[in-house]
N, C-alpha and C positions, 0 to 999 in steps of 0.2 A: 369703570374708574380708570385712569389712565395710568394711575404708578399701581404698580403691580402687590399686594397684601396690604396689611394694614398696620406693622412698622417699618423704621426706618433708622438706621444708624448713620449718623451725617459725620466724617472725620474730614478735620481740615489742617492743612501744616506748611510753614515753610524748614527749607532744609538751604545748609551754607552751598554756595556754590561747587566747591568742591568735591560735595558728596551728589549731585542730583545725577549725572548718570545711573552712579552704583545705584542710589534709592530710587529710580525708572525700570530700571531692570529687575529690582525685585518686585516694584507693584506690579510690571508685568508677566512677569515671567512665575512668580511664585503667590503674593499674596492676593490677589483677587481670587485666583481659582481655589486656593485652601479657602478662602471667607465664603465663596459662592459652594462649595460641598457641602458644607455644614446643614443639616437638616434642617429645615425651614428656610432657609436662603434662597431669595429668588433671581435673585439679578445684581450685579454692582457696576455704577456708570463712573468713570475717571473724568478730572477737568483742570484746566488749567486756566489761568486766571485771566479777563482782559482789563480788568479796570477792581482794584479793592485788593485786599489783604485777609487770609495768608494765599499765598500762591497755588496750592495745589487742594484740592476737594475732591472730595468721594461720597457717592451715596450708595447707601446698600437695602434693599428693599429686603426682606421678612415677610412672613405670610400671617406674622401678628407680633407684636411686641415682646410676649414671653418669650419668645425666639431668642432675644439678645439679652435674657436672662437666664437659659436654657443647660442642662448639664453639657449638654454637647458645644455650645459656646462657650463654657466655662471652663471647658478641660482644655478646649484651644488657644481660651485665654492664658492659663497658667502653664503651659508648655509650650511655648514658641520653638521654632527653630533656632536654628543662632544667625542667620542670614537674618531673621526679622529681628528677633533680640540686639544685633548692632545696628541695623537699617534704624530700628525705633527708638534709639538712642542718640540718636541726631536730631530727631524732631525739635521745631523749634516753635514757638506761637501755637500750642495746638491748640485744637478744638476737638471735643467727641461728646454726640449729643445722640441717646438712644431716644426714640421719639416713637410717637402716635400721630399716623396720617388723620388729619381729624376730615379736614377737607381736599378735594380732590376735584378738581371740574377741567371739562376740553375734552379731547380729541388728539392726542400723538404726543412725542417727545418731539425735541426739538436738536438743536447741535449747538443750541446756548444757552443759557440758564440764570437769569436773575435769580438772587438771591437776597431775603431781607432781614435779619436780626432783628427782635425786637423783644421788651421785655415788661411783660403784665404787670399791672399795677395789680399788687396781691389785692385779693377778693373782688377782681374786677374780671377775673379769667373768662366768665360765662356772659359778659357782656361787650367785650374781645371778641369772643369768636360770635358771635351773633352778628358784631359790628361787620366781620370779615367774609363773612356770609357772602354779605351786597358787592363788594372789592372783588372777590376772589372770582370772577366771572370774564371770562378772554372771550365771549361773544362782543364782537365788532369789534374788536384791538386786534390789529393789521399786525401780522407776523406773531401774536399770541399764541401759543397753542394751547396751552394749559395751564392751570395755578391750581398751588398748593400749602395746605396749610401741616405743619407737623410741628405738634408740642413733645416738648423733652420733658423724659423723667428725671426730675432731681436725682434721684436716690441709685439712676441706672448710668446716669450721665458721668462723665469726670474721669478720676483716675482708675486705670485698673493693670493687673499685674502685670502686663508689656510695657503700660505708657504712667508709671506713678508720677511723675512731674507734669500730668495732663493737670491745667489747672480748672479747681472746680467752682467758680465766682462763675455766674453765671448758667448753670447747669441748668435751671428751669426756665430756661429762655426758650421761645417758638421760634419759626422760621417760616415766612411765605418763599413759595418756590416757584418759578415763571419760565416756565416750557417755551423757546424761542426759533424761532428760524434763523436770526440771524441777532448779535447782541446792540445792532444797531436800534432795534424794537423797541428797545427798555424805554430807548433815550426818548423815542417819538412820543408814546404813549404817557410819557410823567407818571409811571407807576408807584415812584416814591413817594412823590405829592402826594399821591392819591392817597398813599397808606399814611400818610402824616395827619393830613385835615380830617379821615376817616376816625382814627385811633384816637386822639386825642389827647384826653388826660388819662387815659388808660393804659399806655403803654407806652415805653421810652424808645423809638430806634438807635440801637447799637453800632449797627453797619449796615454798609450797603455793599452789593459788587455784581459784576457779570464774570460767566464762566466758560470758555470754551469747552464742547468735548473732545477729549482726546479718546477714549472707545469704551466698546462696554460688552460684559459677559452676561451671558443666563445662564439657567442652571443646565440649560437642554443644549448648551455649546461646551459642555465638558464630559469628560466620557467618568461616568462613576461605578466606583467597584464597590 
């Protein structure tokens, strides 16, 4: 399977311009590596936006879901630094969505990333992801490498003791995710399309966008004691 275990914590945010240095230097420099120690953390990829809203994304891969409901998640959640405690305090538009990789197909990452919001028409979930089955598939799509499907837990999703202004409308929304060479791909291929005539009446798209990567960590690029 291409992403690495089998959840995934998706945060997304913009910050005023005045603070994005200071908030670059601490995603780099501090909190990726504290989020990537944490037991069960596998990896977390940074991105920056070319086209959609909010500007900046992260995905953080888990080696299962109960990860990011975990005591060891939970003490880190309620203890922040104070460099994250004021960094996360500026957040602006967030997003934070704990999720289950449901589907996963391809071959590599990529250094761009469509991403699709969208959201189940209740009691239609299991005929969603059936429909997305057929979709989710980057053989013959030119610069695809992979697609992915990852549904959020309500109940894990939203706010939590760092980010309480994370708003929770929307919390049980999925996400397709499209492994790219280059974010010119999305545009060739009509992936949107595709998910719209697919989906139908069973799911409403939210948003759409493309992501550059800016870098990304494993857990075996950090030295742990």
């Amino acid at each position: 399977m291409p992403l690495a275990g089998k959840g995934m914590l998706l945060t997304s945010m913009d910050v005023d311009a005045a603070d994005e240095a200071e908030f670059n230097r601490w995603y780099d420099r501090e909190h990726l590596e504290e989020r990537v120690a944490i037991d069960g953390f596998l990896e977390a990829r940074r991105y920056i936006v070319d086209e959609g809203s909010p500007k900046y994304l992260c995905l953080y891969s888990t080696t299962a879901i109960e990860v990011l409901d975990s005591p060891a998640y939970r003490n880190r959640l309620a203890n922040p630094t104070e460099w994250s405690r004021k960094t996360m305090a500026r957040f602006r538009n967030m997003i934070r969505a704990v999720a289950r990789i449901t589907i996963s197909r391809g071959q590599g990452r990529g250094a761009a990333l469509g991403i699709i919001r969208f959201r189940p028409v209740a009691g239609r979930e299991d005929k969603l992801r059936e429909s997305l089955q057929h979709v989710l598939d980057p053989q013959g799509l030119d610069g695809i490498l992979s697609m992915h499907l990852i549904e959020s837990d309500p109940a894990l999703s939203g706010p939590t003791t760092e980010i309480p202004s994370t708003a929770s409308a929307g919390a049980g929304d999925w996400f397709m995710l499209m492994d790219a060479t280059d974010v010119n791909a999305f545009r060739t291929v009509g992936l949107a399309a595709r998910l719209k005539d697919t989906t139908g009446l069973i799911a409403a798209v939210i948003s759409i966008g493309t992501y550059r990567l800016m870098w990304d960590l494993a857990k075996s690029d950090i030295a742990l004691t």
